[in-house]
C-alpha positions in Angstrom: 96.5 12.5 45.6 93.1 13.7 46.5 91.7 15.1 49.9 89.1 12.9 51.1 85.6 13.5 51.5 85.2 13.0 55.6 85.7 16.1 57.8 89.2 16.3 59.0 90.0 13.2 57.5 93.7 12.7 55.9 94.2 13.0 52.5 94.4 9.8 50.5 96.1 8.4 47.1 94.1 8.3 44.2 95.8 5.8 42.5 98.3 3.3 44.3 101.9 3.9 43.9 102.5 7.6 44.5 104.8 7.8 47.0 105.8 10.9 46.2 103.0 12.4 47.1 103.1 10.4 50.5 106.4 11.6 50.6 105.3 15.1 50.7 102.3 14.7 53.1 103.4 12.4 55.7 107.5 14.2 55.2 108.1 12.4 59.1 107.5 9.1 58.2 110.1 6.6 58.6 112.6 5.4 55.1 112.4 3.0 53.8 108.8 3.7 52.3 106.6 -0.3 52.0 104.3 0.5 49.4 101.4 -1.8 49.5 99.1 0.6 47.5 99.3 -1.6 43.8 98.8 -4.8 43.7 101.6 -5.8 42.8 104.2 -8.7 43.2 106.6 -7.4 44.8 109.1 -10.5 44.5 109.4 -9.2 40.5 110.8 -11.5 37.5 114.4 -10.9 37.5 115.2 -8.8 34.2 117.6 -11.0 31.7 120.8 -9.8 30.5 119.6 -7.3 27.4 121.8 -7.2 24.3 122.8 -3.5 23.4 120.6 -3.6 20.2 117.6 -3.5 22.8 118.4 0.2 23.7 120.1 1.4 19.9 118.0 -0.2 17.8 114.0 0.4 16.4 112.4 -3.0 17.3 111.7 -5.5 14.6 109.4 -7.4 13.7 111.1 -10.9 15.0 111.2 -9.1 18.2 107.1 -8.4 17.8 106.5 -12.1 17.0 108.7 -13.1 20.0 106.5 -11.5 22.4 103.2 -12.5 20.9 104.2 -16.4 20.4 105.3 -16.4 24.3 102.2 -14.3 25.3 99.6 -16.5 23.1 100.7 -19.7 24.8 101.0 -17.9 28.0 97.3 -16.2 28.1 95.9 -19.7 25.7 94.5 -17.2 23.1 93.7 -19.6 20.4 94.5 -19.7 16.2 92.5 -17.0 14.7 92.8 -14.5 17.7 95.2 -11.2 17.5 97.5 -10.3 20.5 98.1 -6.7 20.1 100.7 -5.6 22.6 101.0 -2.1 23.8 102.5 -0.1 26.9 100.3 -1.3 29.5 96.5 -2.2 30.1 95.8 1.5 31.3 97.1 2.5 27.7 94.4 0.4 26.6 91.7 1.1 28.7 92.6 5.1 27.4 92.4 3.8 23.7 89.3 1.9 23.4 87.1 4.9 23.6 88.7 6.4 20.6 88.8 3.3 18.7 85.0 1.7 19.0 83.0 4.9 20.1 79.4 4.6 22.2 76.9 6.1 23.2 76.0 4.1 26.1 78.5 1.9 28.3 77.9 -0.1 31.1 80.4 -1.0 33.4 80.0 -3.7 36.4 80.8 -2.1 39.9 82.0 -1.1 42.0 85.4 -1.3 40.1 88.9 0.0 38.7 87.6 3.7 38.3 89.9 4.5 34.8 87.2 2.3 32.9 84.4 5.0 33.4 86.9 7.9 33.4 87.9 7.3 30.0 84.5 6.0 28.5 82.6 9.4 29.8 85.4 11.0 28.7 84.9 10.7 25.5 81.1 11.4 25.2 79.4 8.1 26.3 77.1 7.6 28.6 78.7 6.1 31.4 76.3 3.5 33.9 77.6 1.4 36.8 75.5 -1.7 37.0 75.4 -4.6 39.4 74.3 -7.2 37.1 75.5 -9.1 34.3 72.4 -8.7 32.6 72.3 -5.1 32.7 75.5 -5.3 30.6 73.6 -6.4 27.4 71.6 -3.9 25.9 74.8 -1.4 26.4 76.9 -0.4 23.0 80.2 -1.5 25.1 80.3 -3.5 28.2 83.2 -3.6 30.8 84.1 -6.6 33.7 87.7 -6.2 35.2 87.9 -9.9 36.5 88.9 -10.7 38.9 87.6 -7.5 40.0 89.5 -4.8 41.3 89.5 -4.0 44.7 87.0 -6.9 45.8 88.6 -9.8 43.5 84.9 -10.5 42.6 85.8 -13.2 40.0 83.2 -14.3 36.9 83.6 -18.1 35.5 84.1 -17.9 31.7 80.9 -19.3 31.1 79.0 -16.5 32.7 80.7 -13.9 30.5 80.1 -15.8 27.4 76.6 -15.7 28.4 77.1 -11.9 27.9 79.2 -11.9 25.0 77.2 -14.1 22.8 74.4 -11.8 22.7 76.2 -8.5 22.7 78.2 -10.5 19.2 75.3 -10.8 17.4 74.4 -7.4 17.9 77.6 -6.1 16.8 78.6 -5.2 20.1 81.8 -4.7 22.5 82.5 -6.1 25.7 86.2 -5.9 27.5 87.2 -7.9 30.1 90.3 -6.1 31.9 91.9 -9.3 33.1 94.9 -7.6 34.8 94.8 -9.7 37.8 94.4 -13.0 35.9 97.5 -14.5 35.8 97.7 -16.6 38.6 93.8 -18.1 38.2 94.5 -19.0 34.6 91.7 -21.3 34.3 89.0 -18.8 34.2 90.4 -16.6 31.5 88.3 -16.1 28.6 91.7 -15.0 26.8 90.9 -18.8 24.5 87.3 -17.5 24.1 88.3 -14.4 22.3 87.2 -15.5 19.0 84.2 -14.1 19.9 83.6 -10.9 18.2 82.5 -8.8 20.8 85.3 -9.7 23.2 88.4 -7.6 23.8 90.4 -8.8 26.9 93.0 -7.0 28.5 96.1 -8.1 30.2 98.5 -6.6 32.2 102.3 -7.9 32.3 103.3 -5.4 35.2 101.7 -6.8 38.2 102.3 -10.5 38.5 105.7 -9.8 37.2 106.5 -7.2 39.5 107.7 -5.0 36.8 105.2 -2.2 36.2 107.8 0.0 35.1 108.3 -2.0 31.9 104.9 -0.4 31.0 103.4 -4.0 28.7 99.9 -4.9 28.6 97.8 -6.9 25.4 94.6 -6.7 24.3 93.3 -10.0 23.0 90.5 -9.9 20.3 89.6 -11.1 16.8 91.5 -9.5 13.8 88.9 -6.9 12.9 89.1 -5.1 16.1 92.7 -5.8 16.3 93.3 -4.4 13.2 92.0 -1.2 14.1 93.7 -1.4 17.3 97.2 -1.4 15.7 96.3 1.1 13.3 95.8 3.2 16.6 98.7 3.0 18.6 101.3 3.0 14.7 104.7 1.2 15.1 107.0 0.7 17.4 104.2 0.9 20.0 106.2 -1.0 22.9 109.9 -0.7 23.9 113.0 -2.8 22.6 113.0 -3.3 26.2 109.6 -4.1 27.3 109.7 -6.8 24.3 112.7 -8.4 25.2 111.4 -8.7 29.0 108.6 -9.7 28.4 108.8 -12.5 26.1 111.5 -13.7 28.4 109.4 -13.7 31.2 106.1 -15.0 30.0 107.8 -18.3 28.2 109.4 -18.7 32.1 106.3 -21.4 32.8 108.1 -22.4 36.0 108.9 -18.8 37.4 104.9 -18.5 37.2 103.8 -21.5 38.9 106.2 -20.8 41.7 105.0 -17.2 42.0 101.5 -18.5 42.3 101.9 -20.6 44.8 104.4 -17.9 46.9 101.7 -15.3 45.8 99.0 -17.5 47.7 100.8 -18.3 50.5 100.7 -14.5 51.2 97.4 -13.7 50.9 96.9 -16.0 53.6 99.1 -14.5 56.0 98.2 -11.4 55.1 94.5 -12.0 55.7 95.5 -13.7 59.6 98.1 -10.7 60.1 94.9 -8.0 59.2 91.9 -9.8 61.1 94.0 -9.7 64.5 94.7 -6.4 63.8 90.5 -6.0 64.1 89.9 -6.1 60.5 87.4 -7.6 58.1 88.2 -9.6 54.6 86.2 -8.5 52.5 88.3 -10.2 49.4 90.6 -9.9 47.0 93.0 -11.9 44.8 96.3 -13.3 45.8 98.7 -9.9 44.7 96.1 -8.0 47.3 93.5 -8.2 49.5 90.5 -5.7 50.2 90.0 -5.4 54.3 87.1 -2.8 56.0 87.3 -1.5 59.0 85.1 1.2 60.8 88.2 3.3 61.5 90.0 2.4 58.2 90.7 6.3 57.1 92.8 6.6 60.6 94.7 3.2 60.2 95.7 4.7 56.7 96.9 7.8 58.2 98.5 5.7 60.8 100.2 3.4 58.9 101.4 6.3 56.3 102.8 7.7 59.5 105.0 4.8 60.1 106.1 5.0 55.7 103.2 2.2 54.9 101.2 3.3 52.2 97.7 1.0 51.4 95.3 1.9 49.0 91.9 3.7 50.4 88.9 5.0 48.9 87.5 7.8 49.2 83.8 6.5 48.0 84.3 3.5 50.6 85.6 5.0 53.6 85.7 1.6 55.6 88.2 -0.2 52.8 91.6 -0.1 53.1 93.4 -2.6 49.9 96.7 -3.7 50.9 99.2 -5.4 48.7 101.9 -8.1 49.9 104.8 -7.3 51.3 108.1 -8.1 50.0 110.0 -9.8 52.6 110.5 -10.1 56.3 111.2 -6.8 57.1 108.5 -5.4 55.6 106.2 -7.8 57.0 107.5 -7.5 61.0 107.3 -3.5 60.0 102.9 -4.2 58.7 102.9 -6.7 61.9 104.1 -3.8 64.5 101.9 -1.0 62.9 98.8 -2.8 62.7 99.2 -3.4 66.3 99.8 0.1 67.3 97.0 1.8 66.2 94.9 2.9 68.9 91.8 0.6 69.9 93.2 -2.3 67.8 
C-alpha cells in the first residue's frame, strides 16, 4: 500500500489483493470485503480430492511429468520446447534477471510494473518503450500480452517479427502471457522453439486459484536448462502439481469459463459506463475504466468494502476485476451509483 501522489488524495494498493491493508485503512467499511483488485476469476476450478501422499511426501518425478504433459497440450508448446514449472509467473519474472543478465532491457509500456522492478534491480538498464521496434536492439525484451492493465494484445506474428531478429543475435525476449488463457489463439507458447523466446504463464488467474502459487516458463532446452538449474528440485508443491495437472487437462472446465469469463466483461463494461465511466480496455478476467474523478470512486467504493485496482502514475484509471456472483454484483451496481456526481 502506497500513498498516492495527488494532494489529499486516499492512499491506494500497490499491488491488487491486499486487503489487509484495506482492511486497516478503510477499518468502517462494510464485511464481506469484494475484491476486484487482481484479475482474477473469481468462479475458481474446484480443487480435486488430494491423496495424503500430496501433503507427506517429496514430489516425484511422475508427478513433474503429469503437470508438464497436461500443461504442454494445454498452452500447445510444441516437441522440442521445455515447460519448466515453478511457483508462479512473478517467481519468474524475479528469476530471469539472475539467470540471463543485461545490460540494457527494454520493456513495452505502460505495463505490469514487477518486469522493470526486477530487471533494474539487478543492474540493467531499464527503458519503457512504445514500439515493438524499439525492443530489438535491447539485450532482453519484455511484452506482457495481453497487456496488463490495458489488455493491449500483440498477434503472434508481430512478436515473431521481434524475436527472429533478437535470435540471431543471441538475444532474450519474454512474453508474460499471464492473461492468455482464454485467447488461446494468439499465444506464441507453439512458437517457443525460437531461441530468444521465453514465455510466461500464469495458472492462478484463470483458475481462480492464486494461492496454489504455479506458473511456467516455456522456452527451448538451453535456456530451460539453466532455468531448472535455478530454482533446484522440488521447486513446486505436491499440491500445486496435483491441481494443476488436474485442472489444465479439464478442456471443458476452460471453454466454459471462457465463455462465462466474457459474458462478464460485458456486463461489467455496461454496469461502469452508466456509472459515467470510460473503457479504456482490458481482457475478459478485468477491465481498465478512466474517469476524471477515479481516485475518489476508489476511496468511495473502498468505503463501501470494494477494492479496484488504481494507479498512482494514471490517476484517471481505475482496473476492476469481475465479480463473483449476484451479490457482489447488485453490491458494484449500488456503489457505482452513489458516488457523488455520477
Amino acid at each position: 500500500m502506497t500513498a498516492h501522489s495527488a494532494i489529499g488524495a486516499p492512499p491506494i494498493v500497490a499491488h491488487g489483493g491486499r486487503l489487509d491493508a484495506a482492511r486497516r485503512l478503510y477499518p468502517d467499511a462494510p464485511q464481506p470485503w469484494i475484491d476486484l483488485s487482481t484479475g482474477v476469476n473469481p468462479r475458481a476450478y474446484p480443487p480435486p480430492p488430494l491423496a495424503d501422499e500430496v501433503f507427506t511426501r517429496l514430489p516425484d518425478d511422475d508427478a513433474f511429468a503429469a503437470l508438464d504433459c497436461a500443461a504442454r497440450r494445454s498452452y500447445g508448446a510444441p516437441a522440442g520446447v521445455e515447460i519448466v514449472a515453478g511457483g508462479g509467473a512473478q517467481a519468474f519474472i524475479q528469476l530471469l534477471p539472475r539467470v540471463f543478465p543485461a545490460t540494457r532491457v527494454a520493456i513495452l509500456g505502460f505495463t505490469y510494473a514487477e518486469h522493470a522492478v526486477c530487471w533494474t534491480a539487478s543492474g540493467a538498464q531499464v527503458d519503457v518503450v512504445e514500439t515493438l521496434d524499439a525492443l530489438a536492439d535491447a539485450d532482453v525484451g519484455v511484452i506482457v500480452n495481453p497487456n496488463n492493465p490495458d489488455g493491449r494484445l500483440l498477434e503472434p506474428g508481430e512478436i515473431l517479427s521481434v524475436a527472429n531478429p533478437m535470435s540471431q543475435r543471441g538475444r532474450l525476449l519474454i512474453v508474460d502471457e499471464s492473461f492468455m488463457d482464454f485467447t488461446p489463439e494468439r499465444s506464441v507458447a507453439r512458437l517457443a522453439n525460437n531461441n530468444a523466446l521465453v514465455v510466461l504463464r500464469s495458472f492462478g488467474k484463470a483458475y481462480g486459484l492464486p494461492g496454489v502459487r504455479l506458473g511456467f516458463a516455456i522456452c527451448a532446452r538451453a535456456r530451460a536448462a539453466k532455468l531448472r538449474a535455478a530454482l533446484g528440485p522440488w521447486a513446486v508443491s505436491g499440491l500445486a502439481l496435483a491441481i494443476g495437472a488436474r485442472a489444465l487437462a479439464d478442456e471443458s472446465w476452460r471453454a466454459n469459463a471462457a465463455q462465462a469469463s466474457a459474458r462478464g466483461a460485458a456486463r461489467l463494461d455496461a454496469l461502469l459506463m452508466r456509472a459515467g465511466f470510460q473503457i479504456v480496455g482490458g481482457t475478459n478476467l478485468f477491465r481498465l475504466a478512466a474517469h476524471p474523478q477515479a481516485v475518489r470512486r476508489f476511496a468511495h467504493l473502498a468505503s463501501l468494502g470494494i477494492l479496484t485496482r488504481a494507479f498512482a502514475e494514471k490517476p484517471h484509471w481505475l482496473r476492476f476485476g469481475l465479480p463473483g456472483g449476484d451479490a457482489a454484483w447488485a453490491r458494484l451496481a449500488a456503489a457505482l451509483e452513489s458516488v457523488d456526481g455520477g
